[in-house]
C-alpha positions in Angstrom: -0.8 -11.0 -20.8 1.0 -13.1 -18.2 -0.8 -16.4 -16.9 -1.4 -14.4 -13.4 -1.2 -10.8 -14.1 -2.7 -10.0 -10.6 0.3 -11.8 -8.8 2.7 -9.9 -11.0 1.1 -6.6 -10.8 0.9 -7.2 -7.2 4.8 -8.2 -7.3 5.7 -5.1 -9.2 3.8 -2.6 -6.4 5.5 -4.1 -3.1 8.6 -3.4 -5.0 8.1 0.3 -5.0 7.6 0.3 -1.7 3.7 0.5 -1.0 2.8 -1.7 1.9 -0.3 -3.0 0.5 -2.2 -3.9 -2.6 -6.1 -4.9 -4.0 -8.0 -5.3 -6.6 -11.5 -4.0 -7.6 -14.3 -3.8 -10.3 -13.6 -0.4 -11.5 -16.6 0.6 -10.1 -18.0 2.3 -6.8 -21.3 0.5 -4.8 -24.5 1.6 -4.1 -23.5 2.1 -0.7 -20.8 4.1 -1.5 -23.1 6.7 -4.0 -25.5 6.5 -1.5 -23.4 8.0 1.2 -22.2 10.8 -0.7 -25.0 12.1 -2.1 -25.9 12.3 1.9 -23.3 14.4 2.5 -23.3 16.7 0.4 -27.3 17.4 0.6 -26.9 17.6 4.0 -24.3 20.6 3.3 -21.7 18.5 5.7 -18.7 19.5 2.8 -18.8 22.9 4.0 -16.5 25.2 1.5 -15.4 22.3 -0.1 -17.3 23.1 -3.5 -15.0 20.4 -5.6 -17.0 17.8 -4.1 -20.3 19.3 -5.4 -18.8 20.4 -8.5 -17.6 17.0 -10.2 -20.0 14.9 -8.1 -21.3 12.8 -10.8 -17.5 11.7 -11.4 -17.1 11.4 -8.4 -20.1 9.0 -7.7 -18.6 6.7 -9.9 -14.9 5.7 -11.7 -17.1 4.5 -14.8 -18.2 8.7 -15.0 -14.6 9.8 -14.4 -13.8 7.6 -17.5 -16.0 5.0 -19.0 -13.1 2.8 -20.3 -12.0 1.6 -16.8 -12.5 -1.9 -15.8 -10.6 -2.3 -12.5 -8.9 -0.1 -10.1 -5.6 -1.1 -8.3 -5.4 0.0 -5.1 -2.0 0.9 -3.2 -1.4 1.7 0.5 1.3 3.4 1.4 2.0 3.1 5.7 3.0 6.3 7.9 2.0 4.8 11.0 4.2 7.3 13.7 6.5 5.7 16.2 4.9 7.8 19.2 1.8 8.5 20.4 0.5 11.7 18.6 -1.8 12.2 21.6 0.8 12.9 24.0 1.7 16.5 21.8 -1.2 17.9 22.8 -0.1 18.2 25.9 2.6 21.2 25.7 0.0 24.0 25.0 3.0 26.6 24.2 3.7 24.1 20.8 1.3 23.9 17.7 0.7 20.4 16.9 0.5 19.6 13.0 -1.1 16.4 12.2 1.1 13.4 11.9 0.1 13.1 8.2 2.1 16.8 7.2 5.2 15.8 9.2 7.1 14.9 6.7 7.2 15.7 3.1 4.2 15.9 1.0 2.7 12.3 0.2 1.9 13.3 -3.2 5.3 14.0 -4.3 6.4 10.3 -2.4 3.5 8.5 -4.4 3.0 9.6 -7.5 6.2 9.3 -9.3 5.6 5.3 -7.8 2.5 4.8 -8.5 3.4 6.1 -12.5 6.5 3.6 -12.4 3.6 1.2 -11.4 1.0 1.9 -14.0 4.2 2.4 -16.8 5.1 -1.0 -15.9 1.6 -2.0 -16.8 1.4 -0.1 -19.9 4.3 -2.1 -21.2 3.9 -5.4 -19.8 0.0 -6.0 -20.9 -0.6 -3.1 -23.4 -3.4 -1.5 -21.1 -4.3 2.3 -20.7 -3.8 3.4 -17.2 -4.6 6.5 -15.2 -3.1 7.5 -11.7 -4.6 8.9 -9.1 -3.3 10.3 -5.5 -6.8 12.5 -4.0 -6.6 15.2 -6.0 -9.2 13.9 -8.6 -12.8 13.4 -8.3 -12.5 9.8 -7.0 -13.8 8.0 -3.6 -10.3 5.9 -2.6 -11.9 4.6 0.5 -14.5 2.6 -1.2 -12.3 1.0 -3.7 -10.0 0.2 -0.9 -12.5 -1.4 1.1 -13.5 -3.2 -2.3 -10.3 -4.3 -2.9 -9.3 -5.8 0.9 -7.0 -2.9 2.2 -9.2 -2.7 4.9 -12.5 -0.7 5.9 -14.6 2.2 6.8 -13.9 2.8 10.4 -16.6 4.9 11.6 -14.7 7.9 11.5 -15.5 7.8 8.1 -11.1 6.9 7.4 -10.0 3.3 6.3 -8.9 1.0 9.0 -6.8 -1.8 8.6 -5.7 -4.7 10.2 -2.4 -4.2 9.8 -1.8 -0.8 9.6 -4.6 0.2 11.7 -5.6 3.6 10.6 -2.3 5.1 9.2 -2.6 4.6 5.4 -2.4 6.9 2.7 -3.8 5.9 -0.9 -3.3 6.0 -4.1 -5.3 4.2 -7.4 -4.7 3.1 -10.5 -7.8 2.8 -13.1 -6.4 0.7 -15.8 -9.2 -1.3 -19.0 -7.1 -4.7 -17.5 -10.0 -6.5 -16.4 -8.3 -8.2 -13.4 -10.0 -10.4 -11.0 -10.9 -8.8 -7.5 -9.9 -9.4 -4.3 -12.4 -10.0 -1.4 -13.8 -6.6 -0.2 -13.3 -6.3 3.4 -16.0 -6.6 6.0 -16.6 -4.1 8.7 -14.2 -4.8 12.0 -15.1 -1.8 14.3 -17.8 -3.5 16.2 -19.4 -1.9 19.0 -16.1 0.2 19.7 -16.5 4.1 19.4 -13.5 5.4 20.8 -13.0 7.1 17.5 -16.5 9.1 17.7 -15.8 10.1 21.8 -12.8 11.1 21.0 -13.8 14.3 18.7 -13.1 17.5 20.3 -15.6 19.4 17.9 -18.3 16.6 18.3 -18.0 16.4 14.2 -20.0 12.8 14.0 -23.5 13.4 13.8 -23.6 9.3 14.0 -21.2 6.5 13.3 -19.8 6.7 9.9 -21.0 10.1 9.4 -19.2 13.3 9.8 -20.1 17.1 9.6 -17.0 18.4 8.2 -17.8 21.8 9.1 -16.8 20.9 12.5 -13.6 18.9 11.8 -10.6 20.2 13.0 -9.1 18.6 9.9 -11.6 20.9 7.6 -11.2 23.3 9.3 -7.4 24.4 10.3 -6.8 23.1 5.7 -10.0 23.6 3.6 -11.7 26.1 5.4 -10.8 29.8 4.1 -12.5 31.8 6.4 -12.8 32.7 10.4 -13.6 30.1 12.3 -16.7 30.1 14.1 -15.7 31.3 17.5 -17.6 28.4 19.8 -15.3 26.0 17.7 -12.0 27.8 18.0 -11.7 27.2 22.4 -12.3 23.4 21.3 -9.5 23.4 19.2 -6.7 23.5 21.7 -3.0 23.3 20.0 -3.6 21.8 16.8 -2.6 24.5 13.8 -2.7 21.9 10.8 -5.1 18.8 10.7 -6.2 16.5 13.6 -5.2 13.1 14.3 -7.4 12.2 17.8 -10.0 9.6 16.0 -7.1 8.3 14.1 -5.1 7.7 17.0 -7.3 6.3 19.3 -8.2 3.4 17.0 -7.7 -0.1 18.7 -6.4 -1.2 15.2 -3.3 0.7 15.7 -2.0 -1.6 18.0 -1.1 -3.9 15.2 0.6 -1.1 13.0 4.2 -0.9 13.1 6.2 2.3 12.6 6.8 3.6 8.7 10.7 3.4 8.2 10.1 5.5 5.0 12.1 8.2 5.0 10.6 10.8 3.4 7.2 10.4 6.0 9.5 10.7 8.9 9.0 13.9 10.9 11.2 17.0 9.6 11.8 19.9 12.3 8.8 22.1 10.6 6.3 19.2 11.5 7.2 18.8 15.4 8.7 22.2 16.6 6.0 24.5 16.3 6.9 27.0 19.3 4.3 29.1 18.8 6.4 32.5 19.8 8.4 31.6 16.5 5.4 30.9 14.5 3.8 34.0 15.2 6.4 35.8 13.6 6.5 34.1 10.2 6.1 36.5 7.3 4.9 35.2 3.8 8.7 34.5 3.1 9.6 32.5 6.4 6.4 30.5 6.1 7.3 29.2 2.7 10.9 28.0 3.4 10.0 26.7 6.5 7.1 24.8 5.0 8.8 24.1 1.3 8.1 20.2 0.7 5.2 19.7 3.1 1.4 19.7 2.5 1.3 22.7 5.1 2.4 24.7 2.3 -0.3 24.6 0.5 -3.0 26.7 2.7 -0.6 29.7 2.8 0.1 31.8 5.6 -2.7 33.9 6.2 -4.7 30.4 7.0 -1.9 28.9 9.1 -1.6 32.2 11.3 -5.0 32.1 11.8 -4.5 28.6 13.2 -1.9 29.8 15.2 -3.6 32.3 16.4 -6.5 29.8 18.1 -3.7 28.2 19.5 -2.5 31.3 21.3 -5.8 31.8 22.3 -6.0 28.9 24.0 -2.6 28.6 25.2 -3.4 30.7 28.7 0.7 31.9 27.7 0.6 35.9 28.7 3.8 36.3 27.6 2.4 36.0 23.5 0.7 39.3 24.4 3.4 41.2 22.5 3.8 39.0 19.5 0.2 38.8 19.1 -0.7 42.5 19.6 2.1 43.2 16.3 -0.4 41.0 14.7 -3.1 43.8 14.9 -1.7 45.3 12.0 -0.9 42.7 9.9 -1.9 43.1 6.4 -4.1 40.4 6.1 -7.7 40.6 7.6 -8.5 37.2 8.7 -5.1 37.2 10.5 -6.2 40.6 12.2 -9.4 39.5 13.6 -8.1 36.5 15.0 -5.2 38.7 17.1 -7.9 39.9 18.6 -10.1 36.9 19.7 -6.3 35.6 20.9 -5.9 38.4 23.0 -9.3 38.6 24.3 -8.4 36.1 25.6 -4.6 36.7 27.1 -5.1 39.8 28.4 -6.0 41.6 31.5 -8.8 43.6 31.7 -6.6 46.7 32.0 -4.4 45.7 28.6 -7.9 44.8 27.1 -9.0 48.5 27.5 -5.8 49.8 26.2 -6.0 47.6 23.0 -9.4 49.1 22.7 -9.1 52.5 22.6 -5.4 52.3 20.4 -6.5 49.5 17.6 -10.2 49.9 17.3 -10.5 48.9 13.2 -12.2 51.2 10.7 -15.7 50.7 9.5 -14.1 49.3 5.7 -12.7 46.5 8.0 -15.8 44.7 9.0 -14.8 41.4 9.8 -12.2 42.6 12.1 -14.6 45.0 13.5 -16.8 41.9 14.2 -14.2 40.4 16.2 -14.0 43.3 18.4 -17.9 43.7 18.9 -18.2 39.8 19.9 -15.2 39.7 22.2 -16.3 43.3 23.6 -16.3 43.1 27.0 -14.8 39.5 27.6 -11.1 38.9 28.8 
């Protein structure tokens, strides 16, 4: 091993590209399992069973595998040049959140992060595992462990130099490494982030109800959304980016000049008349690369579909009425809480007596029973 293996680890991550680096026990604090097992008694994971399922791992590195002694963390900055804010603003466009602009950040970090930990492997003879969210681990805590920054109280890491734009990634390796100093909390008596939630998904600083996220519920969500929710929702078709955006901290954060985060055509130019007609086919290509992809595009037309909704834009009528027939049911019942509320009471009745659903469609029949009578 090197006389600073820390400093050359460190060294050998900037090089990739990732924008910042710690160090931490392999190990997550009682804070940390404390807060978890809160949130998922308190049912605030929603449909998000995988956190339930591998919670013991999950609670702790050492469970996920007991040979670990310190996790390397790596930041990897998408800050946006503009204010996402601002494209909320042209109703008749879906908004997708500045995170799924680009291409997927899990093809961008891992293949690093495995140069990383290969590099590792050969300089100091340790086992290494990589990890970029998709494995029972809590990255946030080990971030604020390792000095990347903290737990705003939206629940997302904050730091002071990339404000609240960081993806993460971790590598569990047996080095035993010395730690950096974990950071302390900045956010102070600020809660721009919590006033800022269209959904009113904090049920207190630092803790969020994830049934009500936007975020939750445009990705993980696979079901209708509950209709008080939907008029709330305004534009956004993929993700949500308000409590990230309205962080203070950002002012410090300077735009990502990688190129594979900056925004492709798919992530900005969602004209909703074009996006109402994607089939199965158009969806993928148009999608191919990004994270959007992976909900399919039943889920995303559903999205769409609130957006509609709450676009106020008559001339959708058409599009959306197609949509009645559409082959998939969750995608049916939402054309008609959209055009509950587009149309004119006269086109309302019309729609009625030509596309009432069949008693075997029960969801959809739902839609039309709770919108009956409101247009």
């Amino acid at each position: 091993m090197t006389a600073d293996p820390v400093a050359e680890i460190r060294s050998a991550a900037l090089a990739q590209g990732f924008d910042a680096v710690g160090f931490a026990p392999a190990r997550q604090s009682d804070d940390a399992r404390a807060a978890l097992a809160a949130f998922l008694e308190a049912g605030f994971h929603g449909d998000m069973g995988w956190l339930e399922a591998r919670r013991n791992e999950r609670a702790d590195p050492q469970n996920l595998w007991p040979d670990a002694r310190s996790a390397i963390v790596l930041g990897h900055s998408y800050a946006p040049a503009t204010d996402p804010l601002r494209a909320l603003e042209d109703r008749g466009r879906g908004v997708v959140s500045v995170y799924a602009q680009g291409k997927d950040y899990h093809d961008v970090m891992k293949p690093r992060l495995k140069h990383v930990a290969r590099h590792i492997a050969a300089r100091h003879g340790a086992g290494v595992k990589v990890f970029v969210d998709t494995a029972p681990l809590m990255e946030k805590p080990l971030a604020q462990a390792a000095g990347l920054g903290w737990q705003g109280k939206h629940t997302n890491l904050v730091s002071r130099d990339h404000g609240s734009w960081l993806f993460l990634g971790v590598i569990l390796t047996t080095l035993d490494l010395a730690p950096d100093a974990a950071m302390e909390d900045h956010c102070g008596t600020c809660s721009r982030c919590l006033d800022a939630c269209p959904t009113s998904a904090f049920v207190a600083p630092y803790r969020l109800d994830a049934r009500r996220c936007i975020s939750y519920l445009t990705i993980e969500h696979k079901a209708a959304i509950d209709r008080d929710l939907r008029p709330l929702m305004g534009n956004r078709i993929y993700g949500c980016d308000d409590c990230l955006a309205v962080c203070p901290w950002n002012k410090f954060a300077t735009a990502t000049t990688e190129q594979a985060y900056q925004p492709r055509e798919a992530g900005t130019s969602n004209d909703l008349q074009v996006l109402l007609q994607l089939d199965d086919a158009a969806f993928r290509e148009r999608f191919r690369g990004s994270p959007v992809k992976r909900i399919g595009r039943d889920r995303f037309l559903r999205n769409v579909l609130v957006a509609t909704g709450n676009s106020g834009d008559r001339s959708l009528v058409p599009l959306v009425t197609r949509l009645l027939d559409d082959p998939a049911a969750l995608v049916r019942g939402c054309a008609v809480w959209a055009l509950s509320r587009l149309c004119t009471d006269t086109e309302w009745a019309a729609l009625a007596r030509t596309h009432q659903p069949r008693e075997q469609d029960p969801g959809v029949l739902e839609e039309w029973r709770a919108v009956s009578g409101s247009s």
